[in-house]
Every structure is written in structure tokens, then in C-alpha cells.
N, C-alpha and C positions, 0 to 999 in steps of 0.2 A: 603503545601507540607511537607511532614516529611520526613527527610533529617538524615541517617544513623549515628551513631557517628562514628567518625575517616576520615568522609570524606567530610565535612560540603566545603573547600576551594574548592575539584573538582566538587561539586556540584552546586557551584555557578559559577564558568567559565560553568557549562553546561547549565546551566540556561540561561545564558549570550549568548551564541551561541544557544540555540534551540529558543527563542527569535527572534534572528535575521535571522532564516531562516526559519520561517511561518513554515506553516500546510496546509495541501491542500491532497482531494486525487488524485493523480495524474495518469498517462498517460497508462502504460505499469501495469496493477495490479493496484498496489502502488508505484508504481516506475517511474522516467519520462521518456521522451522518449529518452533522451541522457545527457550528460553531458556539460555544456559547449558553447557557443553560434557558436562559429563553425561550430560544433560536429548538435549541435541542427537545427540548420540551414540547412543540410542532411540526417535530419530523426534521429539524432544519431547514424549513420556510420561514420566509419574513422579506427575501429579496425585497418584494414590492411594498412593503408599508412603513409609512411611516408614522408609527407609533412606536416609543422612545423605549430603544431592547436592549440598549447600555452601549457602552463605548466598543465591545469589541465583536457588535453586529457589524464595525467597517472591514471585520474579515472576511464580509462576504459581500458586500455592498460597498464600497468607499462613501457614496454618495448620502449613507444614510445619515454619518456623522452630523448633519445641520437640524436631526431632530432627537441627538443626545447631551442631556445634562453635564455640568461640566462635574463628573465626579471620576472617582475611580473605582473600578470595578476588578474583583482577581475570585477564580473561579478552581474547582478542582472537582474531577471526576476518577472515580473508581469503576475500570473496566476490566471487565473478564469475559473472555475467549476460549470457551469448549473446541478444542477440536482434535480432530482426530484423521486416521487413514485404515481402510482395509482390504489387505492383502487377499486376492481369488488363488485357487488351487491353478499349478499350469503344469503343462504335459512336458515342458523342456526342462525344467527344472536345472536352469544355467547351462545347461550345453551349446553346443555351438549352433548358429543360425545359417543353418544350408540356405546359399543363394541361387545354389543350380550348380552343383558340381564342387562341393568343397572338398579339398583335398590336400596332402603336401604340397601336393607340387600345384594346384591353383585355388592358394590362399583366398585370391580376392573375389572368391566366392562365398568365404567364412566373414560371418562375424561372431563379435563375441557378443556374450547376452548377460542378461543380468534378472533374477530371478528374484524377492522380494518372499523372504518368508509367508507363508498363510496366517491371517487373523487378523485383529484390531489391535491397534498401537495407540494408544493417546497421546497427546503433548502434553509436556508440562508445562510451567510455568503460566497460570492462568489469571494474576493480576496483576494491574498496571496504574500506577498514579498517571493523570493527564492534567498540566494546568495551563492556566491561562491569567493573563493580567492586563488591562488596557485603560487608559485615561485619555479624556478628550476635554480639548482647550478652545475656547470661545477667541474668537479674535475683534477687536474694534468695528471692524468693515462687516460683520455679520457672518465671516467663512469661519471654518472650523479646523483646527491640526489633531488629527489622534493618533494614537501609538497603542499596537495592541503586539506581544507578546503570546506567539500559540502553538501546544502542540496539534498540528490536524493528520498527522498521516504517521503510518511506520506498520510493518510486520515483522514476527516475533513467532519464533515456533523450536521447541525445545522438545526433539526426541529422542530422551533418555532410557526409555524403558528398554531394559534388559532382553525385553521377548523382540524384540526387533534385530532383523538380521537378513543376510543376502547372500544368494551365492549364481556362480557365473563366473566364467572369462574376462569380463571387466574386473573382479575380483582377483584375479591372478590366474597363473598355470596355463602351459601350454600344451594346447590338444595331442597338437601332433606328437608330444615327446612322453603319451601318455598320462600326465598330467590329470588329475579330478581338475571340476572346476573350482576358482579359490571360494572364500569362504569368508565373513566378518559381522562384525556387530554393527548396529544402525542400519537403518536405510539404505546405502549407500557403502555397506559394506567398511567403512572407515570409520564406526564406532560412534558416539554422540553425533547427531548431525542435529542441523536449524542455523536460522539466519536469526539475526536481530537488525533491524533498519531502524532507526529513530531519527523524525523529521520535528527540525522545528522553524518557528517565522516569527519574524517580526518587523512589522509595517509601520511605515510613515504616511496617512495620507491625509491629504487636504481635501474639505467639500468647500459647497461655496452654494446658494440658494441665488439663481437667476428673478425668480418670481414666486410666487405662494403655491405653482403648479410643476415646477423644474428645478432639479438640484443634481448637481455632479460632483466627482469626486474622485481623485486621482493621486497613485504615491508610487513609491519605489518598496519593494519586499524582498528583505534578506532572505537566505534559507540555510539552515545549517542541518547535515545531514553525518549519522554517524553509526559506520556500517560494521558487522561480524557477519563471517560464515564459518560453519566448520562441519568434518564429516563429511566432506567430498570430495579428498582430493583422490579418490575414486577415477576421476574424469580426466586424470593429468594428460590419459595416451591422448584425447582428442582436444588438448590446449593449442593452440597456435604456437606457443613458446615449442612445447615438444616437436607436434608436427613440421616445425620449419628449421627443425636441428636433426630429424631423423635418421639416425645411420643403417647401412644396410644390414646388420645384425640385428634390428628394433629396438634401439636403443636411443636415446635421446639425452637434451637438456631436460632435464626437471623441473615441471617451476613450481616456484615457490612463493607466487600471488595467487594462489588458486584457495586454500583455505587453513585455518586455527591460525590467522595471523593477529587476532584480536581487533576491538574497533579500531578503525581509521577514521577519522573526523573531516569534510570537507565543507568546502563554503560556497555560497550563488549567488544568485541573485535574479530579480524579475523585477514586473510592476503591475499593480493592478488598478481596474479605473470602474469606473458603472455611473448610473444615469435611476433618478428617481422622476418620475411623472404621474403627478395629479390629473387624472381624467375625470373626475368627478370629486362630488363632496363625499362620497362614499365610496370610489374604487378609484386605485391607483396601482402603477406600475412599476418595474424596477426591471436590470439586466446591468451585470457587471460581466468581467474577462478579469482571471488571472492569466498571465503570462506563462506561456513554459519557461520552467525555471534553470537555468545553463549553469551546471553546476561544477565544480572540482574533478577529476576521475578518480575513485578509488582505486590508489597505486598499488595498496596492501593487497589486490582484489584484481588488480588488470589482467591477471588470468582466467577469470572467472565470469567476469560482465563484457557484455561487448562494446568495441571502439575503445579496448582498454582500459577496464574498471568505469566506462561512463556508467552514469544512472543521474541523468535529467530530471525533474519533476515534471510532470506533465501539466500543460495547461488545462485549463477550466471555464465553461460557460454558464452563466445561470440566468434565469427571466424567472421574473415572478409577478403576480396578479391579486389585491390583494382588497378584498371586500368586508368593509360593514353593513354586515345584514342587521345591524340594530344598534343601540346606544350600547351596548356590554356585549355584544357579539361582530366578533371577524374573523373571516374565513381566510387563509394564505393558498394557494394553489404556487408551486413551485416547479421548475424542467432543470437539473442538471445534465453537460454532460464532460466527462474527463475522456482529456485525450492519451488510455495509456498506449493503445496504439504506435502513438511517435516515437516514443523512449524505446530505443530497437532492445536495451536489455531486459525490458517489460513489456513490448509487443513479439519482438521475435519468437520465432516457435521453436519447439525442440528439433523438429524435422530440417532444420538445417545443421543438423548436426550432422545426418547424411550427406551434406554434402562437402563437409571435409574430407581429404584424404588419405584420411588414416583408417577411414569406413571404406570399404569395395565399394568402386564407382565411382566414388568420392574425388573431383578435381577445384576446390574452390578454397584455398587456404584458410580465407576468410572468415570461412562458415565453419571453423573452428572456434572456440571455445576462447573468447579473448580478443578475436577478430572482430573487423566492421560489421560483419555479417555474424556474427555469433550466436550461436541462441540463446535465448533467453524464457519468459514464462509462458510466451506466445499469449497474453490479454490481447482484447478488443476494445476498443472503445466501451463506455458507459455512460448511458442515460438514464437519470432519475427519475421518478417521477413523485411529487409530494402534499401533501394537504395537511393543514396546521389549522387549528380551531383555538379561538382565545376567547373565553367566557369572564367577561370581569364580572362578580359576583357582587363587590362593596368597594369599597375605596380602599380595604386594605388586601382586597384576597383577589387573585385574576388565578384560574384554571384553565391549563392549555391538554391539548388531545392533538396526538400522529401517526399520520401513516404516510409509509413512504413504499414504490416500490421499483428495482434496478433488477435489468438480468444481469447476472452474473458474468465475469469476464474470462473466465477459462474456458478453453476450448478440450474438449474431450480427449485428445490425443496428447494433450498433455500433461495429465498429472502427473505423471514420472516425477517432473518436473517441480511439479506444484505441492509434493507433499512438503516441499520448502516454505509455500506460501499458499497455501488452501483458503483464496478468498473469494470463498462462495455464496457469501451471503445475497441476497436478495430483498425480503421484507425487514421494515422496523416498523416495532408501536411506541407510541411513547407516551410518558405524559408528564406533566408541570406545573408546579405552583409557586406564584409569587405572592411575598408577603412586604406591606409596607406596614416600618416599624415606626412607632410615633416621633421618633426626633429626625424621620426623614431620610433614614438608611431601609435595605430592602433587603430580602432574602430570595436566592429564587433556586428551586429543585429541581431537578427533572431526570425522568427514569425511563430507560431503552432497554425494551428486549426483542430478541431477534431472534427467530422461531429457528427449528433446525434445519439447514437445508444442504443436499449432499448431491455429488456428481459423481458420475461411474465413466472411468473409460478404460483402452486397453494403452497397457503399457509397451512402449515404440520397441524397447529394447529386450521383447519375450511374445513372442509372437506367435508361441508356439510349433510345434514339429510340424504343423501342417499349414499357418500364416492361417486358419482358421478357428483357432482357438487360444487367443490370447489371454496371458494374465490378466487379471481385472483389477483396478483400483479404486477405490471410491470414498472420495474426499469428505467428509463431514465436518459442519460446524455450527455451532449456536453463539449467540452472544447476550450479556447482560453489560449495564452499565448504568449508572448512579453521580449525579453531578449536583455538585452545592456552589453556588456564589453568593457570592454580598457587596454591595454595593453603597459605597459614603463616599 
């Protein structure tokens, strides 16, 4: 990893910390499904209540800290990620893609195509430590400082298996000179492929209690992000680097940010604020904002993400509503929604790839591979939606129950794309227990699973001999996950 001058010491605490909180891609997007074993335990609701769910519910609420004990809290879960990809039979089988006339002499009629062996490929690499740690401090004047330490976001997809393989003219060889189409291992024809993204945060925020029905709470949040790709430098002919060196024999610069350059580690920043409201003795309210988070560009990678290695975090909204229906029962009703939209190397689509000029028709530089306009996984927005059930049972045992449910952010036309990052999840259930130990520390569990859910679409770059029968792809994924905290 090559590690900036002037910043070699914060580079090594990020090392240190992105280390220790795995890789995975996770729940909600890229995101989990809450913070917190609690939290986790009701789907990730709790926004709106306040009843005391440890110090590092201020990662989802800031405002909550003025109803947490002043202790410290450090947490770890054990996640794993089933997924997989399956290749459809296609009629082109990597030949060229007649646009109306392909020929010698008018090329830009052809393109080349990329064909995607038949069968199921699994990923490997299917578990992931996630931790967390946070302590919150009482102040004189009755406001609160806490600091919570989190992994919440990252994907992670490792396609090793030997039956995977591709072939096509993106693959090599040329038509006209006779040429098969080329040939390779992985996905993407360039042998191993998969990304590893690891997100982590840590928050500084303040609350502060206006009245027994109003509380806020507001701080600044680092974010350290610490990226791999490999197995694609497949794409190098439609990079920006190439395309904007192109000689007239087809020949180009090479670049050499596009992928196997190992992680690159960079640094952000944002801030996050929210608002706690007592509307009754029994139901009360909450709504925070994280920030989009402006982050470093991955330089290792500037040929690969667009705006040149950007990958911003997206911001975040959440409201929650949060009732006692009885002395041992409360209900959390929860709405996120992440904006991956904004982050053009996470909302762009593939189909701007056609409009580079190294594709027929193609006049838009940009909309190359590394460009402002690059593509990227083409996500949409996400909205959550969550219900969280806490039954305290005795004064040592509370039982939580969840469900949550988000459509999915891929769009169908891109898997291609996404067998990089297949996050298709939709439902979670969960559930949680907390135990209080007699000298005053506590224990709390909680268990996620994520039923299997898959998307089918056709792949941009096989489109078949007649643009009516394209390759098919279809993303599959489940998930489990298992979290312990303790709290003194």
C-alpha cells in the first residue's frame, strides 16, 4: 500500500483499525442493518426511544447519549455472506456485436462482447469479524460527550472458483485478423476477481437535554476507508487513461490504477446531528442525519471509480417512533433512507459505458471508466423500513424480536457489474437478549438472518446475435450474523 508523505503515523492507526473490523458486504446496501447489539437485536430500531441501549446507539441517534450510563461498551459480531452468481446459456458466445453493418472497414459498427461461462460460481471467503467499542461521559451542566468506534459498511466478494471463466473480444483477439475470441479465468476473464471495501467511523458527539421532552445531539465523524480490486483489468480499453492516449493503430497508455494494486487506505470526514422528542409518557420520537461523507480518492484505483478513484460515503436519514404499550413492552417503528444515488461511483450505471468513445457511437470521454461520468454499480437510493419489539421479562432478562424490510438497490441491467458487489438483500429477522449481571455489567446478543434473495438480469455486454436473447445473470445472496457485547 503506498501511504502518502506527511501522513505515514495516521495511516498506520487506520490500518490498525480497518484490520480489526473485517470486510463483508453487508445488510442494508452496504451497510448493516443497525448498529450495536441492542439496536441489532430490533432490526436496527431504537431511533426514537429513549431507554438506555449503551453508548454506541449515538451512532445512530447522537441525541440519544443523555439517556446512556456513563460506562463503556465494546461489542463483536460474527458475519457471513452466502453469495453467489449464475451464468444463462447465450447464442453469441463472445463474438462480435453487430450494430448494423460491422465490418473492416466500418468498425464502429462492432463491438466486442464478453460472454460469462454457464453455471453457478460461489464467493468465497464467507466470514467476517465486525467490532465496535464506545464510552460516554457525563458532563457537570447535565450534557453528555461520547465516542463510539464502528464498523457499519464494507463489501467483500472473492471469486475464486476455478469453474469461472469468460470469453469475448473484451478478452482479447482481433475479429477482423481472424482471431477466436480471447479467453480467461474469473469473471472478467483476468483470473481471481472481487473487491474488498472496509468502512470504518469514529464519532465524537455531544447531547445535551433542553427539557424532560427535548434532547439533541451533535459531533463530527471520521471515516476511514480501505479499498482492493482485482480481476478486471479486463476494462483497461474503456479507462479514461487509455481512451484519452489512443493511437491510431489501438494502441494506448495502459493504466495501471485500474486493478491487483492491493489496498489503498484513505481518510474523511462528515458529521452527524439528530433530535430526541418526548410526545407523551408513552411514545416518543427521534430523527438524525449523517452527513455524506467527502472522502480521500482511491489513487491506487483512479482508473477504476469515477471522478478518479472517488468513493464518498453516502449520507443517511432516519426517523423513528417509539412506544410503550405496557410496563415491559415497547414497540420501535423505524424509516431509513441512504442516499447511494449521490456517490456517482455507486449510483452510476453501467450503460454509461456506452457512452465512451472507445464503444461505436460513443463521444463523451468522461463516461469512461475513471471519468466524472464513469460508471459505476448504477444503485438507487434505499429506504428501510423497521419494527423492533422489547419484552423485558425480570429485571435481569429483556428479549428483543425484528424485522426490517428495503428494496434492493440494483437495477437489472446491471449485474455485469454487480457480480462485484451483489447486494441484494432485502428482509432481516432478528432477535436479542439482554442480561444483567449482578455486580452491574450486562451482556447483550443478538442474531440476523437474511433469507435468500436473488435478481436476474441480462448482461449489457452479450446481448445476443439477435439483441433478443441475452445472457442472463442472476445474483444470489443470504446472510447470517451473530453479535456479543458487554458492557461495565
Amino acid at each position: 500500500m503506498i501511504v502518502k508523505k506527511g501522513r505515514v503515523a495516521a495511516s498506520l492507526v487506520a490500518i490498525g483499525a480497518l484490520v480489526f473490523s473485517g470486510s463483508a458486504l453487508a445488510t442494508n446496501g452496504y451497510f448493516t442493518h443497525g448498529v450495536g447489539a441492542q439496536s441489532k437485536g430490533m432490526a436496527g430500531t431504537g431511533v426514537g426511544s429513549n431507554a438506555d441501549m449503551g453508548a454506541i446507539m449515538t451512532a445512530s441517534n447522537p441525541a440519544l447519549g443523555v439517556f446512556v450510563d456513563d460506562s463503556w461498551e465494546a461489542g463483536l459480531s460474527i458475519f457471513s455472506p452466502r453469495r453467489s452468481y449464475t451464468a444463462g446459456p447465450s447464442t453469441l458466445n463472445g463474438g462480435v456485436i453487430d450494430l448494423g453493418g460491422c465490418s473492416p472497414t466500418t468498425p464502429e459498427f462492432c463491438l466486442p462482447s464478453h460472454t460469462l461461462s454457464e453455471g453457478k460460481i460461489d464467493s468465497g471467503s464467507e466470514w467476517f469479524p465486525i467490532p465496535y467499542v464506545a464510552k460516554n461521559w457525563s458532563l457537570q451542566n447535565g450534557a453528555n460527550i461520547t465516542g463510539a468506534f464502528y464498523g457499519r459498511g464494507g463489501m467483500n466478494t472473492d471469486w475464486d472458483d476455478s469453474a469461472a471463466s469468460a470469453v469475448g473480444y473484451f478478452c482479447g483477439g482481433n475479429p477482423f485478423a481472424g482471431d477466436p475470441p480471447g479467453t480467461g479465468q474469473g469473471p472478467y476473464c483476468d483470473g481471481e476477481a472481487g473487491v474488498d471495501l472496509m468502512q470504518a467511523f469514529f464519532s465524537v458527539t455531544y447531547s445535551a437535554q433542553v427539557n424532560e421532552n427535548f434532547a439533541w445531539g451533535i459531533g463530527p465523524v471520521i471515516a476511514l476507508q480501505s479499498f482492493e480490486a482485482k480481476g478486471v483489468q479486463t476494462f483497461e480499453q474503456v479507462t479514461r487513461t487509455c481512451v484519452s492516449t489512443l493511437q491510431p493503430d489501438g494502441s494506448c497508455t495502459i493504466p495501471t490504477s485500474l486493478s491487483g494494486n492491493g489496498h489503498d487506505t484513505v481518510f474523511g470526514f462528515g458529521f452527524t446531528g439528530g433530535i430526541w422528542v418526548g410526545l407523551s409518557d408513552a411514545v416518543s420520537f427521534g430523527l438524525s442525519y449523517t452527513s455524506k461523507m467527502s472522502m480521500d480518492e482511491f489513487d491506487d484505483y483512479a482508473d477504476l471509480y469515477a471522478e478518479a478513484g472517488g468513493f464518498d460515503i453516502p449520507a443517511s436519514i432516519k426517523a423513528g417512533v417509539s412506544f410503550l404499550a405496557s410496563d415491559t413492552l415497547r414497540i420501535n417503528f423505524d424509516i431509513e433512507n441512504t442516499g447511494f444515488d449521490d456517490v456517482d461511483s455507486v449510483g452510476n450505471g453501467m450503460i454509461n459505458l456506452f457512452s465512451c468513445p472507445r464503444v461505436p457511437g460513443g463521444t463523451d470521454l468522461e463516461s469512461c471508466l475513471g471519468g466524472g461520468n464513469g460508471a459505476g454499480f448504477g444503485w438507487d437510493d434505499m429506504t428501510t423500513y423497521k419494527i423492533g419489539f422489547e419484552w423485558q421479562r425480570d429485571e435481569a432478562n429483556t428479549w428483543r424480536f425484528g424485522y426490517s424490510y428495503g428494496e434492493q438497490p440494483i437495477q437489472d441491467e446491471d449485474v455485469l457489474f454487480n457480480i462485484l458487489a451483489p447486494g441484494v438483500m432485502e428482509q432481516h429477522i432478528t432477535f436479542g437478549l439482554s442480561h444483567q449481571t449482578a455486580g452491574g455489567s450486562a451482556w447483550d446478543f443478538s442474531l440476523m438472518y437474511a433469507p435468500e434473495k436473488s435478481i436476474t438480469g441480462p448482461s449489457l455486454f452479450d446481448p445476443g446475435v439477435d439483441f433478443m436473447s441475452p445472457q442472463t445473470i442472476k445474483l444470489e445472496m443470504s446472510q447470517l450474523e451473530f453479535e456479543v457485547a458487554y458492557t461495565f
